[in-house]
MMTF fields as JSON, N, C-alpha, C and O atoms, coordinates in Angstrom:
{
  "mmtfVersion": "1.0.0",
  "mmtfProducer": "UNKNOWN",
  "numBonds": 243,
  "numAtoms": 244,
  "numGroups": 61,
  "numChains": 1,
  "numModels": 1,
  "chainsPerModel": [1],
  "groupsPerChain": [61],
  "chainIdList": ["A"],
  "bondAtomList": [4, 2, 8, 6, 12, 10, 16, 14, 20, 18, 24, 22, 28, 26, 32, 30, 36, 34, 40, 38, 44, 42, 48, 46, 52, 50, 56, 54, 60, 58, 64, 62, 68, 66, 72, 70, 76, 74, 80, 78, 84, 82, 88, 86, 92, 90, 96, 94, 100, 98, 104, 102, 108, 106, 112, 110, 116, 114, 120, 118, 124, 122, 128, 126, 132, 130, 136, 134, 140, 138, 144, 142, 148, 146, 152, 150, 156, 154, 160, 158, 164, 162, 168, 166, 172, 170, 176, 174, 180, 178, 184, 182, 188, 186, 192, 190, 196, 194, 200, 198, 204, 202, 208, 206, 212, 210, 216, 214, 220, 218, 224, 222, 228, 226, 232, 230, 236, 234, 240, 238],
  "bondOrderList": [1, 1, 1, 1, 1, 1, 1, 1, 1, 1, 1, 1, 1, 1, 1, 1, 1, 1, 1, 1, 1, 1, 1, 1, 1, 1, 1, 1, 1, 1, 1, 1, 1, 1, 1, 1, 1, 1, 1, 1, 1, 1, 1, 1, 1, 1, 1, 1, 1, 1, 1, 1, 1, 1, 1, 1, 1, 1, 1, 1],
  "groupList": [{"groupName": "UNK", "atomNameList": ["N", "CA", "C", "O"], "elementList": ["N", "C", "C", "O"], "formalChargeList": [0, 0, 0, 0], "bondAtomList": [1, 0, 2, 1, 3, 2], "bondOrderList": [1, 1, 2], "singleLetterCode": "X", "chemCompType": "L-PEPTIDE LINKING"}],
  "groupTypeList": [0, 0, 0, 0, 0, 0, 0, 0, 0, 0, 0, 0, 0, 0, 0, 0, 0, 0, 0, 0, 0, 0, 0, 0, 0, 0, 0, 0, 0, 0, 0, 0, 0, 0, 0, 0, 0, 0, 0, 0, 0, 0, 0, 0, 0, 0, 0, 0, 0, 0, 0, 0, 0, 0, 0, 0, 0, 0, 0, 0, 0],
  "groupIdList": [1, 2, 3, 4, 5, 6, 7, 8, 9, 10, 11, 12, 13, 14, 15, 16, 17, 18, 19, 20, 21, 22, 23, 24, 25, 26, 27, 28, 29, 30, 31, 32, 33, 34, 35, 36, 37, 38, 39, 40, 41, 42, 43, 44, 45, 46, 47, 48, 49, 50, 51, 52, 53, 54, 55, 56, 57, 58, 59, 60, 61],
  "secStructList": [7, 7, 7, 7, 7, 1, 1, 7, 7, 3, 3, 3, 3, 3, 3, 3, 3, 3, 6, 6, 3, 3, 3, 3, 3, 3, 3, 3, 7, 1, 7, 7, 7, 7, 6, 6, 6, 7, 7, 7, 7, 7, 2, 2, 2, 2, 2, 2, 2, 2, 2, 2, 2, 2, 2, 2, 6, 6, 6, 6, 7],
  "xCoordList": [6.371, 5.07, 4.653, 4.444, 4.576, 4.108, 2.716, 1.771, 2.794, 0.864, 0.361, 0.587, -1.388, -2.17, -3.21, -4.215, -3.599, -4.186, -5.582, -5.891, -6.349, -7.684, -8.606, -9.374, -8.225, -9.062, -8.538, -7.641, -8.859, -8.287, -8.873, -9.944, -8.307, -8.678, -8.102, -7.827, -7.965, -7.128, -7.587, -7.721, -7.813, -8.528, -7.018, -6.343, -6.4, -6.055, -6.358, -7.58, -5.969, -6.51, -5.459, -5.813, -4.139, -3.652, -2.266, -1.997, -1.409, -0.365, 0.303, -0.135, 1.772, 2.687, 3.998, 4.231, 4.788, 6.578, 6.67, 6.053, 7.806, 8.555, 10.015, 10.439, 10.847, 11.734, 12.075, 11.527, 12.911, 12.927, 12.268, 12.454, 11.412, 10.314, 8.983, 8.542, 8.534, 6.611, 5.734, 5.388, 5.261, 4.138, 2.731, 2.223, 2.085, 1.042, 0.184, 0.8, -0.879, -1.614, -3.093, -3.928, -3.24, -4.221, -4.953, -4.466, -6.131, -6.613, -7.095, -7.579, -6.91, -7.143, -7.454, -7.374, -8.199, -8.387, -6.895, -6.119, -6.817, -5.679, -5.264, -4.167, -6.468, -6.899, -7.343, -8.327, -6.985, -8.294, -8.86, -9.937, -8.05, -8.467, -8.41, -9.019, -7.541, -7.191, -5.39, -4.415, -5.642, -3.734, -3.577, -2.372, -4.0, -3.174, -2.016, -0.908, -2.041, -1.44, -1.442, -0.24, -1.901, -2.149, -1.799, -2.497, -0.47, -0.164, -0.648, -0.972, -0.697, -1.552, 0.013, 1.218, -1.057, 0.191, 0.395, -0.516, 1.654, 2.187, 1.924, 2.072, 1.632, 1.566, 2.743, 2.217, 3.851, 4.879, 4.658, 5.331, 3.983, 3.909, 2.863, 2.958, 1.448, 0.27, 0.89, 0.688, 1.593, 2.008, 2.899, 2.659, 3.861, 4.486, 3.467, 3.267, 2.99, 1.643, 1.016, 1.164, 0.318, -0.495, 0.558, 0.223, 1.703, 2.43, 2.81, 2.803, 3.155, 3.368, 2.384, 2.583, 0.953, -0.336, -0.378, -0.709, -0.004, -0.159, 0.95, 0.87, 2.154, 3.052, 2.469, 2.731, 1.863, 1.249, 0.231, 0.718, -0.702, -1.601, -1.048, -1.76, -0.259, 0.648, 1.175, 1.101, 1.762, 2.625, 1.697, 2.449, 0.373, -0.486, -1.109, -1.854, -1.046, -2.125, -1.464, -2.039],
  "yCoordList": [-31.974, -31.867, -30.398, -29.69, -30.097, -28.867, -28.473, -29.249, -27.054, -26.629, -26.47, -25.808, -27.702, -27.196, -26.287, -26.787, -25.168, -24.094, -24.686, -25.665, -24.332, -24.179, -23.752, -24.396, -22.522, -22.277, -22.581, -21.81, -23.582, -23.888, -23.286, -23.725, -21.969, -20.959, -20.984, -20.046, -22.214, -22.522, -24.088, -25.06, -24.125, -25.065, -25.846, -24.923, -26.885, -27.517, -27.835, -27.82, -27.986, -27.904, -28.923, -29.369, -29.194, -30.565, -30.204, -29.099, -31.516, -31.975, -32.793, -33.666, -32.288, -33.578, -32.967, -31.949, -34.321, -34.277, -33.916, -34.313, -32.94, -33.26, -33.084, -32.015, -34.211, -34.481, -34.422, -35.241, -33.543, -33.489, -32.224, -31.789, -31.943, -30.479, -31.15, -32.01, -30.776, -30.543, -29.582, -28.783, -29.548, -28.169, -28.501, -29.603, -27.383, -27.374, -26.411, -25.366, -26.405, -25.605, -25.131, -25.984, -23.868, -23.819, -22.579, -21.826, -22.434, -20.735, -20.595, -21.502, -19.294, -18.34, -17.571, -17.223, -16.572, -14.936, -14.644, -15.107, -13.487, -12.592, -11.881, -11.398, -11.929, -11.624, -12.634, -13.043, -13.134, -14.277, -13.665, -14.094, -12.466, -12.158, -13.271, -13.009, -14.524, -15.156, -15.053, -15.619, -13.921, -13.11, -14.041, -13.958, -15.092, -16.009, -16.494, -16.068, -17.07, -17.827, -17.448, -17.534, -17.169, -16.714, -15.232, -14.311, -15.044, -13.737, -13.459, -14.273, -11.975, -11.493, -11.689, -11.612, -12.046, -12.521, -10.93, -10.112, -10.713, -9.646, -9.317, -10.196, -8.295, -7.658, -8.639, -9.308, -8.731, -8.795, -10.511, -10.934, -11.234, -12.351, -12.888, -13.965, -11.69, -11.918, -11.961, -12.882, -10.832, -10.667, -11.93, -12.317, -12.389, -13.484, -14.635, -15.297, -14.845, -16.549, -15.831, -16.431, -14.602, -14.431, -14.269, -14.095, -14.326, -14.221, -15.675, -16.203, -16.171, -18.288, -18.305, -18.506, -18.11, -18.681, -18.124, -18.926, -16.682, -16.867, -16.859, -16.593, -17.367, -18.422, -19.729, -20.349, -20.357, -21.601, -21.227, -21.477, -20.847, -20.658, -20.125, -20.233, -19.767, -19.467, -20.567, -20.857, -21.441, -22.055, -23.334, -24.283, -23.77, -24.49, -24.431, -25.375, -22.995, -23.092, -22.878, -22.891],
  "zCoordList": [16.724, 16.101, 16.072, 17.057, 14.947, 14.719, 15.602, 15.75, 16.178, 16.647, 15.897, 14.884, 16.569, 15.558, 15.137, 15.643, 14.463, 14.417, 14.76, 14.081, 15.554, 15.857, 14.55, 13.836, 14.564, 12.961, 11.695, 11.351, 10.794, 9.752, 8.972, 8.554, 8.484, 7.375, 6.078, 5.33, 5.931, 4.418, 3.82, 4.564, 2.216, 1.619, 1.066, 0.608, 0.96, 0.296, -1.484, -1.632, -2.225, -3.338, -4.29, -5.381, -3.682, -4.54, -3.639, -3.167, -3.525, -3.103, -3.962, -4.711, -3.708, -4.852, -3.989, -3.336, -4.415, -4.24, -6.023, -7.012, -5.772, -7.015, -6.69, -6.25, -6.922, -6.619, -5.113, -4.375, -4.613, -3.224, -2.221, -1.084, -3.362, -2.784, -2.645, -3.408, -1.839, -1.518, -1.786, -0.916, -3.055, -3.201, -2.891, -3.097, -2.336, -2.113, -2.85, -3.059, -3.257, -3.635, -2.741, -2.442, -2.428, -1.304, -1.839, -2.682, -1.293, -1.16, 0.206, 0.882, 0.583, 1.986, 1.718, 0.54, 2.996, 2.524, 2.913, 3.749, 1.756, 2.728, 4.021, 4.301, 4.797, 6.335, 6.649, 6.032, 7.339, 7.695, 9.013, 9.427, 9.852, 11.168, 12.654, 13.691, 12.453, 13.397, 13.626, 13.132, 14.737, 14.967, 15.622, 15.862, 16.213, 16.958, 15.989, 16.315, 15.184, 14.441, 12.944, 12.693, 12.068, 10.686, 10.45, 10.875, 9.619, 9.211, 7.986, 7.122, 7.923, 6.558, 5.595, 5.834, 4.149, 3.085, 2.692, 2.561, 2.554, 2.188, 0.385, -0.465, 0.16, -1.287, -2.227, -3.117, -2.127, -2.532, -2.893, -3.834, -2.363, -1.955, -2.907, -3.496, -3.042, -3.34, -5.059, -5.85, -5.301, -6.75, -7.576, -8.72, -6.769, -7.13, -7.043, -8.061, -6.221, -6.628, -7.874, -8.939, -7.908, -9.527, -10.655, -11.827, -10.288, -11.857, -12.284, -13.396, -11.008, -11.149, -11.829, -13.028, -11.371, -11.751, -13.488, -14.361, -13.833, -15.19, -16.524, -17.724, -15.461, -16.393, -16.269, -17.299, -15.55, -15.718, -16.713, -17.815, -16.814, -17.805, -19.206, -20.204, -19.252, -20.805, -21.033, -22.227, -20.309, -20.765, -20.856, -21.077, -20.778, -20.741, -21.613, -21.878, -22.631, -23.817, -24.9, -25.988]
}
């Protein structure tokens, strides 16, 4: 069983299987400032979710 974080600094926003993967969709700050457990999302990281996000939106309209 995974630990569970005390501060839950992250929103859920939709869940699905597709095929034999699990995506989640969430928002956080990029700091949230709880070092116990929560690492800051790296630049590199931040750029790849906003480019998913606007191939989804191209490919949606």
């Amino acid at each position: 069983m995974p630990i569970t974080d005390a501060s839950q600094d992250w929103l859920l926003l939709h869940g699905e299987e597709i095929n034999s993967f699990t995506v989640l969709k969430f928002v956080r700050k990029i700091e949230t400032c709880d070092t116990t457990y929560d690492i800051t999302i790296p630049v590199c990281i931040q750029n790849m979710s906003l480019l998913q996000h606007f191939q989804a939106l191209h490919l949606s309209s």
